[in-house]
C-alpha positions in Angstrom: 15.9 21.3 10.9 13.1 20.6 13.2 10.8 22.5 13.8 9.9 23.8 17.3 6.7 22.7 19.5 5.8 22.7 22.9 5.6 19.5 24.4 6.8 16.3 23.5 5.2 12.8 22.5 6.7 9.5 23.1 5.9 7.0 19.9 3.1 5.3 22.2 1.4 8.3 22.3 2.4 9.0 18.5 0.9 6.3 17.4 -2.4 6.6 18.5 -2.5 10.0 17.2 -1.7 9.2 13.9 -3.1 5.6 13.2 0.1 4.1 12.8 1.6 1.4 14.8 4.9 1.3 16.8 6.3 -0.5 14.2 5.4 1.1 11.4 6.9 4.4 12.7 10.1 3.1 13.5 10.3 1.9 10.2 9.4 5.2 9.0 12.3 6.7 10.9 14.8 3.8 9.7 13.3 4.9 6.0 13.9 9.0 6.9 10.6 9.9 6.1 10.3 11.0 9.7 13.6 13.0 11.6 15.1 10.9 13.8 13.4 12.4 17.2 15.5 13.7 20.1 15.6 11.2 22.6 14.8 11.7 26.7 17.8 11.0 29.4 16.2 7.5 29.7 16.4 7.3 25.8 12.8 7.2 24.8 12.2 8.9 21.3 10.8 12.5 21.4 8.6 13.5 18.6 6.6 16.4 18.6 3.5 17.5 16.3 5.5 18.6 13.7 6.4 14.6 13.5 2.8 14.0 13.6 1.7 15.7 11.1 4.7 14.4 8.8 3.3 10.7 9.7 -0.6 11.6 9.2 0.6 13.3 5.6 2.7 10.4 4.7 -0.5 7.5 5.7 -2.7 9.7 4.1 -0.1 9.3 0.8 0.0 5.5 0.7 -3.7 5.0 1.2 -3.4 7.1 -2.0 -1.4 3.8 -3.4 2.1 6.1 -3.3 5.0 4.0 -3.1 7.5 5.1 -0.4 9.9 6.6 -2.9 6.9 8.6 -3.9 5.9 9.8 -0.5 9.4 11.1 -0.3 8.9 13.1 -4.0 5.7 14.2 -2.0 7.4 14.9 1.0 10.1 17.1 -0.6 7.1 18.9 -2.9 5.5 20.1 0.8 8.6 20.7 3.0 9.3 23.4 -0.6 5.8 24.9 -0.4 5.1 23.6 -3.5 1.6 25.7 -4.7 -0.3 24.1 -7.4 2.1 22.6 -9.7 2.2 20.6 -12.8 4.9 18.1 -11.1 1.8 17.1 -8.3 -0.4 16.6 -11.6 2.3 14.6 -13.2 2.4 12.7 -10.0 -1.4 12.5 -9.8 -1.7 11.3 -13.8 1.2 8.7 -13.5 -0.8 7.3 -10.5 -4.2 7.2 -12.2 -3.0 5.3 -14.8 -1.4 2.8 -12.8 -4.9 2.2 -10.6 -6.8 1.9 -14.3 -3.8 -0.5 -15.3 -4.7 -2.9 -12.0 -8.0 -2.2 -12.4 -8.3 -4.0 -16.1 -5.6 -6.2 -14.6 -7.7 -7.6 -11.9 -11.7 -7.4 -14.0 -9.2 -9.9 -16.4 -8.4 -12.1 -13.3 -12.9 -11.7 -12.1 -13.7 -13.2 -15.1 -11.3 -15.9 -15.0 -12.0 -16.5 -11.5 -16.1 -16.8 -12.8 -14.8 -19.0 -15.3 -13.4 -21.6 -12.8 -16.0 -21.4 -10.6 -18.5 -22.1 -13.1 -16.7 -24.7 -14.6 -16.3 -26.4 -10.4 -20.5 -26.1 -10.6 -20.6 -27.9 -13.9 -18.5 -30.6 -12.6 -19.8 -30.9 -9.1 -23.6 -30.8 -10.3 -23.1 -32.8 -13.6 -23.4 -36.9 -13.4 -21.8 -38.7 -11.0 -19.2 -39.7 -13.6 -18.2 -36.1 -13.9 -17.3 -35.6 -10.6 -14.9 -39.0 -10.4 -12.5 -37.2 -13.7 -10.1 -34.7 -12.5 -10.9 -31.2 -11.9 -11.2 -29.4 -14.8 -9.8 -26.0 -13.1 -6.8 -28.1 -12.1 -6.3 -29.7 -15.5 -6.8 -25.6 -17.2 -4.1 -24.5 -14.6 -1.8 -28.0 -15.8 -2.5 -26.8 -19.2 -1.5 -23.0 -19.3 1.2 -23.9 -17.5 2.6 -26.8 -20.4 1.8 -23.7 -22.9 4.1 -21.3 -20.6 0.9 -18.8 -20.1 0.8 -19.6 -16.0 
């Protein structure tokens, strides 16, 4: 049930209030993380602050790196009161460890990234016979790909 606010904001409006574009909130709506809004006799969508703050809560929850089907956990946690609770922790830990997973993930893919650049500077600054063989970055990339590690 929705709850009840004085006035009402078309999702122009909306959006500037919460950051989100038009888009993104109608996509929102199609995924029911936002009730479908009353609509106006001319059939513009009527949301009202309630909706706002549902739409804030949920951008708020992916710049937090929540998937969508997480927001929704979320979601559901709020709309119940939930007060400090070992499911949000469980949430929270789960998430963490994901970040530090990507993290390691991407200091692997720095290093490699150094790697090729440094091997580019080799080749580009070396003699001019160097830089007339093939690219060594392109030949690595050949050559994990021939060993199935690309």
């Amino acid at each position: 049930m929705r709850a009840t606010t004085t006035g009402t904001i078309q999702i122009g409006v909306l959006a500037k209030l919460t950051g989100l574009s038009i888009d993104t909130i109608r996509f929102y709506e199609r995924q029911r993380l936002v009730q479908s809004p009353r609509r106006s006799d001319g059939n513009f969508r009527l949301f009202c602050e309630a909706d706002a703050d549902v739409l804030r809560f949920v951008k708020s929850a992916q710049d937090l790196g929540f998937s969508l089907d997480e927001v929704r956990e979320l979601l559901t946690l709020r709309q119940d009161g939930a007060k400090a609770c070992p499911k949000m922790a469980n949430l929270l830990q789960l998430k963490l460890a994901s970040v530090r997973t990507k993290i390691a993930s991407l200091r692997l893919l720095e290093s490699e990234l150094k790697s090729a650049v440094a091997k580019c500077d080799v080749a580009l600054n070396g003699s001019p016979a160097l830089r007339t063989q093939i690219c060594p970055v392109l030949d690595d990339i050949s050559q994990k790909r021939r060993e199935g590690r690309g």
